[in-house]
C-alpha positions in Angstrom: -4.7 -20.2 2.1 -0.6 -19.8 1.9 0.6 -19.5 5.5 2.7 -16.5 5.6 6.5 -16.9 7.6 6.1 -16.5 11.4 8.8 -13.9 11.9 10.1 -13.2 15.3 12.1 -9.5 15.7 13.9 -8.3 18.8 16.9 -5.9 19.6 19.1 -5.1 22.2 18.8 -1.4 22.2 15.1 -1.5 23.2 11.7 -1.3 22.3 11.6 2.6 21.1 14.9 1.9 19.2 15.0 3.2 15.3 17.4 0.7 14.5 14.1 -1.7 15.5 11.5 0.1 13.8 13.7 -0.2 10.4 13.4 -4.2 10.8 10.2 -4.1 11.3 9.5 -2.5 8.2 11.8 -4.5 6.1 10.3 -7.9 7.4 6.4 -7.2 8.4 6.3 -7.3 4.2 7.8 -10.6 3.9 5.7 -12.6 6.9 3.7 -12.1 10.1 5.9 -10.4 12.7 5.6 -10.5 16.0 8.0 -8.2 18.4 9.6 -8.6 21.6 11.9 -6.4 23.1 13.8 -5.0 25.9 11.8 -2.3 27.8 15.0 -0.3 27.7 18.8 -0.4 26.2 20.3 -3.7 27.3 23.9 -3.2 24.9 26.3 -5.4 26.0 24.5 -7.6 28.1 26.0 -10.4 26.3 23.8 -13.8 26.6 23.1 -13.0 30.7 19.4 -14.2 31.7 17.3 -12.9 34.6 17.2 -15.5 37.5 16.9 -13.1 40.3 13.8 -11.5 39.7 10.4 -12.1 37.6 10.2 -11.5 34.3 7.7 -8.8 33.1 5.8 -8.5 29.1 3.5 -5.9 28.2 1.8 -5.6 24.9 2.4 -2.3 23.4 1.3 -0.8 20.5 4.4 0.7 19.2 3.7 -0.7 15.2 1.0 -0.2 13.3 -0.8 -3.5 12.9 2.1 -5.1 14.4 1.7 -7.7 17.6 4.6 -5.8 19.8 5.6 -6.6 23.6 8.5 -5.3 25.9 9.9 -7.1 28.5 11.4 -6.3 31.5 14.6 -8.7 30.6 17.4 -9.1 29.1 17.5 -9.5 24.7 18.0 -13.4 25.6 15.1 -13.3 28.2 13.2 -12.0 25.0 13.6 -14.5 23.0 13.0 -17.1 25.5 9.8 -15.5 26.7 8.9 -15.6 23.0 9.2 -19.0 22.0 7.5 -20.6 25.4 5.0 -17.9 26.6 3.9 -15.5 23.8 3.9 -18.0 21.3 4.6 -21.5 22.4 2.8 -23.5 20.2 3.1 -21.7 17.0 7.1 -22.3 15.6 9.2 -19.3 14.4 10.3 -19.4 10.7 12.9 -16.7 11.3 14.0 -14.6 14.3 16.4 -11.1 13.4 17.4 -9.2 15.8 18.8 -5.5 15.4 19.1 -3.2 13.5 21.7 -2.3 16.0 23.0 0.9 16.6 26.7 0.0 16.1 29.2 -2.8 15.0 28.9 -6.0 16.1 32.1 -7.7 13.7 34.8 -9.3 15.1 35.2 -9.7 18.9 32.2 -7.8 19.4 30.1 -10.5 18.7 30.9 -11.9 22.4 29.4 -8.4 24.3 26.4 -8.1 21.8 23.3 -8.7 23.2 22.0 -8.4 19.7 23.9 -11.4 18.5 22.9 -13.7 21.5 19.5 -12.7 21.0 19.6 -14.0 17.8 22.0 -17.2 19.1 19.5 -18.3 21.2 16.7 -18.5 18.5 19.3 -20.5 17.0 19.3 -22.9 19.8 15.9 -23.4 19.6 16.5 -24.5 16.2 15.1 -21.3 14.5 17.1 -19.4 11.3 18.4 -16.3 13.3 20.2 -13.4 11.5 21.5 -10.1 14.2 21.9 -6.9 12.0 24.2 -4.1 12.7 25.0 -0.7 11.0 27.8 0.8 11.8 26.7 3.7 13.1 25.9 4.5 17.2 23.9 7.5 16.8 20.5 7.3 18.1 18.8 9.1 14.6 21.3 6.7 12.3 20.2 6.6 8.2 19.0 3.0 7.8 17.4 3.7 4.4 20.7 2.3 2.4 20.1 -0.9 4.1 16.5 -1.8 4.1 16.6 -3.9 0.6 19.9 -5.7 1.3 18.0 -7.3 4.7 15.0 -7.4 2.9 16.8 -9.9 0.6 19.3 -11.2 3.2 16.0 -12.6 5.2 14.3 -13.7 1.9 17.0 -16.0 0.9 17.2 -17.1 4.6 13.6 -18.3 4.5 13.1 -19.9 1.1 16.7 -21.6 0.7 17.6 -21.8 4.8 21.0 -20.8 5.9 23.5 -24.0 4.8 25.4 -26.0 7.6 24.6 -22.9 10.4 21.3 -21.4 11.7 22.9 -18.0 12.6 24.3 -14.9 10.5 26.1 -12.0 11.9 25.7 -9.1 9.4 27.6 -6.1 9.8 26.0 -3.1 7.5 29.0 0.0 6.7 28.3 3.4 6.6 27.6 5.0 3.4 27.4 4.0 0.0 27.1 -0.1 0.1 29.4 -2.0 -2.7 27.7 -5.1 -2.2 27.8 -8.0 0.2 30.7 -10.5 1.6 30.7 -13.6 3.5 33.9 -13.5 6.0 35.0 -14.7 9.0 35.5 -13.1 12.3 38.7 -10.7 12.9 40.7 -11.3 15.8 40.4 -8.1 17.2 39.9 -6.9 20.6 39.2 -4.4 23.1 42.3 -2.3 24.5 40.6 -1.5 28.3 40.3 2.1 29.9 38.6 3.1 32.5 37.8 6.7 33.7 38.3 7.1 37.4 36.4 9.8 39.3 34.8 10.6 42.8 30.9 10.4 43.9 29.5 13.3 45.9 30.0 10.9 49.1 34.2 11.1 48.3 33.8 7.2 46.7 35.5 6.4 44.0 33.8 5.0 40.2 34.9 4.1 36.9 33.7 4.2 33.5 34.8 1.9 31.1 35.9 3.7 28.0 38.7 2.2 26.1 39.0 1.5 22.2 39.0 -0.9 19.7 42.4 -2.5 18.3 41.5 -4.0 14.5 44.8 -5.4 14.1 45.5 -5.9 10.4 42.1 -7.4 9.4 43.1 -10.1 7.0 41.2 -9.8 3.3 38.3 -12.4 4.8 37.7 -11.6 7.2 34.5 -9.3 8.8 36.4 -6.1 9.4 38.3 -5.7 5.8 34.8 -5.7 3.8 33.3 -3.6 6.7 36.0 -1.1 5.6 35.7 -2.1 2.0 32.1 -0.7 1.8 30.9 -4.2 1.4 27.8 -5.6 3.9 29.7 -8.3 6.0 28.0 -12.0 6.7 30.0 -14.3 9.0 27.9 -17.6 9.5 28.0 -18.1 13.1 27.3 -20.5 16.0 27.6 -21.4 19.6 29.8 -24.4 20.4 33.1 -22.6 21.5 35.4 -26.1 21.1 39.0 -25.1 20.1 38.7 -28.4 18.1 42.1 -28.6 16.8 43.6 -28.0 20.1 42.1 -30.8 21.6 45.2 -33.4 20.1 47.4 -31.2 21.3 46.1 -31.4 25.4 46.1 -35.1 25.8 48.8 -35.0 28.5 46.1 -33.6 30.4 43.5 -36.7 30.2 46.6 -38.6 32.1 46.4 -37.0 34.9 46.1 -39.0 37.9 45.9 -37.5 41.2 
């Protein structure tokens, strides 16, 4: 008997998320799936782990036929609980994470929790592809996507992923052109904050601000996302500046 593709799928925006109920369609046809995800929205948590309080799973029944668990952590604690609790002596042949509710190109890849979800997989030494559409609403249309990932994780399983382990696709709205590898914009966040006062007379802020796109260069993530064209930036987590490094060596003779 053909063993079927041990698939692990988790999200950032939590267990009863649509935007994770669309990826487990797409993939529960392609391999066994098993889930595990937040108990509640965790967006932009980033790659943070819980180290000051235990770790809770639950199995839930939230797919049909589906093996399905929510944790009381983190999208990282997930996928950690996943690979050395849940299933720690079977190995994962994939691990996607999304579909997220929103964009995760460019600089949001540092905030995502989606992305690091999937990054940490990678660690592990696991294939990991985060999915995003770019769209924040809760009842978002992921129908237009469903074949593209279906394919996107196909490929990623029978031919592997090249020189990475880890994809960041970014899904436009609308009507999809086709599909672009690119690199990361250089955008970035322009920070507001909303100041206001609590009942007690104590001030809060919301963080609000808004996204600066720059002039998104023709490869890069941002310019196909605008283009109508699915973006995949291969991805991965050593942050070395390696062609700055020449330029610092007055810094190794430092003597004090």
């Amino acid at each position: 008997m053909i063993r079927q593709p041990l698939i692990l799928v988790t999200n950032d925006d939590g267990i009863l998320a649509p935007g994770l109920a669309a990826l487990v369609e797409v993939v529960r046809e392609i391999g066994e799936v098993i889930v595990v995800a937040p108990d509640s929205p965790q967006s932009g948590k980033g790659h943070a782990i819980t180290i000051d309080e235990p770790l809770r799973i639950n199995e839930v029944e939230a797919f049909d036929e589906v093996r399905a668990y929510e944790c009381s952590g983190t999208p990282v604690d997930c996928v950690k609980l996943a690979m050395n609790v849940i299933e720690k002596d079977r190995p994962f042949d994939l691990c996607v994470s999304g579909i997220n509710h929103g964009s995760n190109a460019s600089i949001n890849i540092i905030y995502s929790g989606t992305l690091s979800a999937a990054m940490e997989a990678s660690l592990e030494g696991v294939n990991s592809i985060g999915f995003s559409l770019l769209d924040y609403s809760f009842d978002a249309d992921f129908s237009k996507c469903k074949s593209y990932i279906a394919e996107i994780c196909r490929l990623a399983l029978e031919h592997g992923l090249g020189e990475t382990n880890l994809l960041n696709v970014n899904i436009p709205l609308g009507d999809i052109k086709g599909v672009r590898i690119c690199r990361q914009a250089e955008a970035r966040w322009v920070e507001e904050f909303q100041q206001g006062k609590d009942p007690r007379g104590k001030s809060y802020y919301w963080l609000t601000g808004r996204f600066d796109n720059g002039s998104s260069p023709e490869e890069t993530d941002l310019k196909a996302l605008d283009e109508g064209y699915i973006s995949i930036v291969p991805s991965m987590h050593d942050l070395t500046h390696y062609k700055a490094i020449a330029g610092l060596t007055k810094f190794a003779e430092i003597k004090v």
